[in-house]
C-alpha positions in Angstrom: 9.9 -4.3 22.2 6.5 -3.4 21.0 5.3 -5.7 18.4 4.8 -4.8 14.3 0.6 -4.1 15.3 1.7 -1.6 18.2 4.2 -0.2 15.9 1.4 -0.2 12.9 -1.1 1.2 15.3 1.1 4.1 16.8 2.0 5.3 13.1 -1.3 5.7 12.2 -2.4 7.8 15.3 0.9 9.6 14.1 -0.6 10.6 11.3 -3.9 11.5 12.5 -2.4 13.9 14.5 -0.7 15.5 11.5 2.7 13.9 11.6 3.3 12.5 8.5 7.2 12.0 8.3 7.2 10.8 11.7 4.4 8.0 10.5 6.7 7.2 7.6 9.8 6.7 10.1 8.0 4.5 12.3 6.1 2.3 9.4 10.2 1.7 8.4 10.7 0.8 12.0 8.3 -2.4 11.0 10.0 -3.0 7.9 13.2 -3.7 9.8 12.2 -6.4 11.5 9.2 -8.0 9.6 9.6 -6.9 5.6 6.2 -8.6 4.5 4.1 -6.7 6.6 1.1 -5.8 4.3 -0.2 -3.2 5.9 2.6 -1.2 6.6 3.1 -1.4 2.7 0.1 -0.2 2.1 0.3 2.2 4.3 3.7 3.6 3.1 1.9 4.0 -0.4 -0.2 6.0 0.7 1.5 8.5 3.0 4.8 8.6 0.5 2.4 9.7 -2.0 1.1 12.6 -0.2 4.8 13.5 0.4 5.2 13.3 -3.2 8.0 10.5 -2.5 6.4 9.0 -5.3 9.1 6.4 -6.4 8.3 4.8 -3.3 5.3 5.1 -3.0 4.8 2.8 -6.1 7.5 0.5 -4.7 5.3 -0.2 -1.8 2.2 -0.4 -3.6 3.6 -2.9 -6.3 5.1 -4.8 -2.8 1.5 -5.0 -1.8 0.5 -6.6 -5.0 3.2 -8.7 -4.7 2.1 -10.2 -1.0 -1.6 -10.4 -2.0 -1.8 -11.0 -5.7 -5.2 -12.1 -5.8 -6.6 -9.4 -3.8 -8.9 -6.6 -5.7 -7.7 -4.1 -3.5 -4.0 -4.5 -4.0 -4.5 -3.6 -7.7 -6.7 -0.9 -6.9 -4.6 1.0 -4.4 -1.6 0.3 -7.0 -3.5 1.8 -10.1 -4.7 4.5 -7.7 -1.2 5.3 -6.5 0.2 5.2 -9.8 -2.7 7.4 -11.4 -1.3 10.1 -8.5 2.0 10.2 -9.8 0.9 10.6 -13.4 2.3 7.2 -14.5 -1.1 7.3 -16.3 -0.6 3.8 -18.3 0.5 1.5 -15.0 -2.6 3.0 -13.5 -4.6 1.5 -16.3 -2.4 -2.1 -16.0 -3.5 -2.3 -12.8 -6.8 -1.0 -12.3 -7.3 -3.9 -15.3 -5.4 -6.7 -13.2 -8.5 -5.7 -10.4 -11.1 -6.2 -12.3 -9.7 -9.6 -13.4 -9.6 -10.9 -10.0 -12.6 -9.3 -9.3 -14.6 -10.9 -12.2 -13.1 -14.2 -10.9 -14.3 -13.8 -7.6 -17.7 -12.8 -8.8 -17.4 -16.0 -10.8 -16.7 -18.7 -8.2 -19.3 -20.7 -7.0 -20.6 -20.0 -3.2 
């Protein structure tokens, strides 16, 4: 059985060559068998928004935030994700939440 980074790895070269759906199906395929998988999360976000699966595509994206809270980007692709769907006020929530962590990274000594 190929492992969740060959799964990962044939999705994406799924949807570089234009199949979409069948990228989704396989990024579930991960989820089956490892549930915190980040990037398949993030992934998910991303291609269930362009299919305009937008519920989901928030679930995954909050999912990522959940797995990485103190990552920058987590919030970002959530407040981008949400500002896609129009749910124009959690875009705002979150795209605050990054700069937070942000200006606490910034803030840390080297």
């Amino acid at each position: 059985m190929p492992t969740p980074h060959e799964m990962y790895d044939a999705a994406v070269a799924m949807k570089s060559a234009g199949d979409l759906e069948g990228a989704v199906a396989k990024l579930q395929e991960i989820l089956a068998v490892a549930p915190d998988h980040l990037d398949t999360h993030s992934a998910l976000a991303v291609f269930l928004q362009k299919l305009g699966r937008n519920e989901e595509a928030v679930a995954h994206a909050r999912k990522v935030c959940e797995l990485d809270p103190q990552n920058f980007f987590s919030y970002s692709q959530l407040s981008m994700i949400c500002m896609r769907c129009g749910m124009i006020p959690e875009a705002e929530e979150a795209k605050a939440k990054a700069f937070v962590i942000k200006a606490g990274a910034q803030a840390r000594p080297q």
